[in-house]
N, C-alpha and C positions, 0 to 999 in steps of 0.2 A: 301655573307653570306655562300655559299655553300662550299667556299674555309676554312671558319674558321670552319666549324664542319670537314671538312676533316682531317684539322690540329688536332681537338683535339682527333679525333679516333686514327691518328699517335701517339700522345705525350702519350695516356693512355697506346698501345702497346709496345711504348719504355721502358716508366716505369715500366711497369707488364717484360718487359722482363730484367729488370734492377734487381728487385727485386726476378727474379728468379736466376738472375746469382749470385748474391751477399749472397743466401740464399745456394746455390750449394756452391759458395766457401768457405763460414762459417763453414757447416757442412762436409765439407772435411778437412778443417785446424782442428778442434775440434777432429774428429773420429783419426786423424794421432796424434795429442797430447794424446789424450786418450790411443790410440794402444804403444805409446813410454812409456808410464805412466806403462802401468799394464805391459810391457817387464821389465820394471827397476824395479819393485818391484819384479816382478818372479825371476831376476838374486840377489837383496838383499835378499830375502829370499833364496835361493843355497847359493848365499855366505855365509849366519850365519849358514847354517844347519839347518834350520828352525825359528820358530817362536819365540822371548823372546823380550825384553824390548828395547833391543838394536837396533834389526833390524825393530821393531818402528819408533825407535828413529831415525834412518838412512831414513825410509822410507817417516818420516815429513819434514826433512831437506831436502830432495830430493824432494816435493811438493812443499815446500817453495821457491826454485832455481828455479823450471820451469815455477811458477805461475801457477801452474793448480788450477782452482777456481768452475769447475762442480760439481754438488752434487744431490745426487737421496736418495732414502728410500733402509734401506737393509731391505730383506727378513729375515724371521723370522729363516730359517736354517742358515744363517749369522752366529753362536754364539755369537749372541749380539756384532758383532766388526764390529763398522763402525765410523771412526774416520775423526772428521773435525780437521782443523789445533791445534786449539787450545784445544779442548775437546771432549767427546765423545756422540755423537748421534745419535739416529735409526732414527731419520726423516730428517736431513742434513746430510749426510755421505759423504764425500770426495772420499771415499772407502771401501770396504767393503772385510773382508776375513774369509774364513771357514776353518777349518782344517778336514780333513778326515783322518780316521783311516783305514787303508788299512787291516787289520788280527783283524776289532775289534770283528766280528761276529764270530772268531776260537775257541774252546776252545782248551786252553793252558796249563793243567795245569802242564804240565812240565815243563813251559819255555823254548820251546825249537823255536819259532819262532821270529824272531827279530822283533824290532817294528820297523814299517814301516807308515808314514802318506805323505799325499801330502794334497796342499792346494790351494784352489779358491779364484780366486783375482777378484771382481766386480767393474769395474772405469765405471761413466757415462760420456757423451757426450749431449750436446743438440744442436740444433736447434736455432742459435740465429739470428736472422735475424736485421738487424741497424733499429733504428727505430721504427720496429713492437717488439722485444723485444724476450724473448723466446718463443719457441711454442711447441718443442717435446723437449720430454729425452727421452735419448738411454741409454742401457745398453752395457758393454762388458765384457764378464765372460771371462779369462782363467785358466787353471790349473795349477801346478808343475810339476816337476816328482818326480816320487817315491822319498822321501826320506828317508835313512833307519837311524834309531838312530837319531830323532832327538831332536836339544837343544830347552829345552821350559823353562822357569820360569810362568807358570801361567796365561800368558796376555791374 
């Protein structure tokens, strides 16, 4: 008798530490999918010169390819863009982008300052462990760099 409880404090240990290693390597393969996510949106947005339909439209096609399928709530500075594959939503968002206007608090009335914006890309990451299912969402904000003059239609 004394040997089968021995055994079963071993077997719980193995599993708790089973479950810790499989929960570590989840949320390092997720956080590296996420970090490559919001890189390739930052380089398509450089690429179009900013924000319009287009480089939407490149940046669904490009989630679509990689399967990235994580999804968090945007905040309310978001401008209402937080888009899951197929349609648009504040409480499922695939990702989430802001635009900032870098000379908006200048007065200008010259026109003599160019316009200048850059923009915040939000991709989440979660915690998904086999079995027990999700447990945390992560966030991961980065920025642009300046862009000056840039293309927008409206989106």
């Amino acid at each position: 008798m004394k040997e089968s409880v021995g055994a079963l404090g071993l077997t719980n240990i193995v599993i708790v530490f089973i479950l810790l290693f499989s929960g570590y390597l989840c949320i390092s393969v997720n956080q590296t999918k996420a970090y490559n996510v919001k890189n390739e949106m930052l380089n398509i947005i450089h690429k179009h010169n900013g924000l319009d339909s287009s480089t939407l439209e490149e940046i669904r096609e490009y989630m679509n390819t990689v399967g990235y399928r994580s999804t968090g709530k945007c905040d309310n500075e978001y401008d209402g863009i937080g888009y899951t594959i197929n349609s648009e939503s504040q409480d499922k968002a695939m990702f989430c982008i802001k635009t900032v206007s870098v000379n908006s608090n200048m007065s200008d009335k010259y026109n003599q300052f160019p316009s200048v914006k850059y923009y915040k890309v939000k991709v989440f990451f979660s915690l998904d462990i086999p079995i027990i299912g999700k447990m945390f969402n992560f966030n991961l904000i980065g920025t642009s760099k300046n862009i000056y003059y840039p293309v927008e239609d409206g989106v």
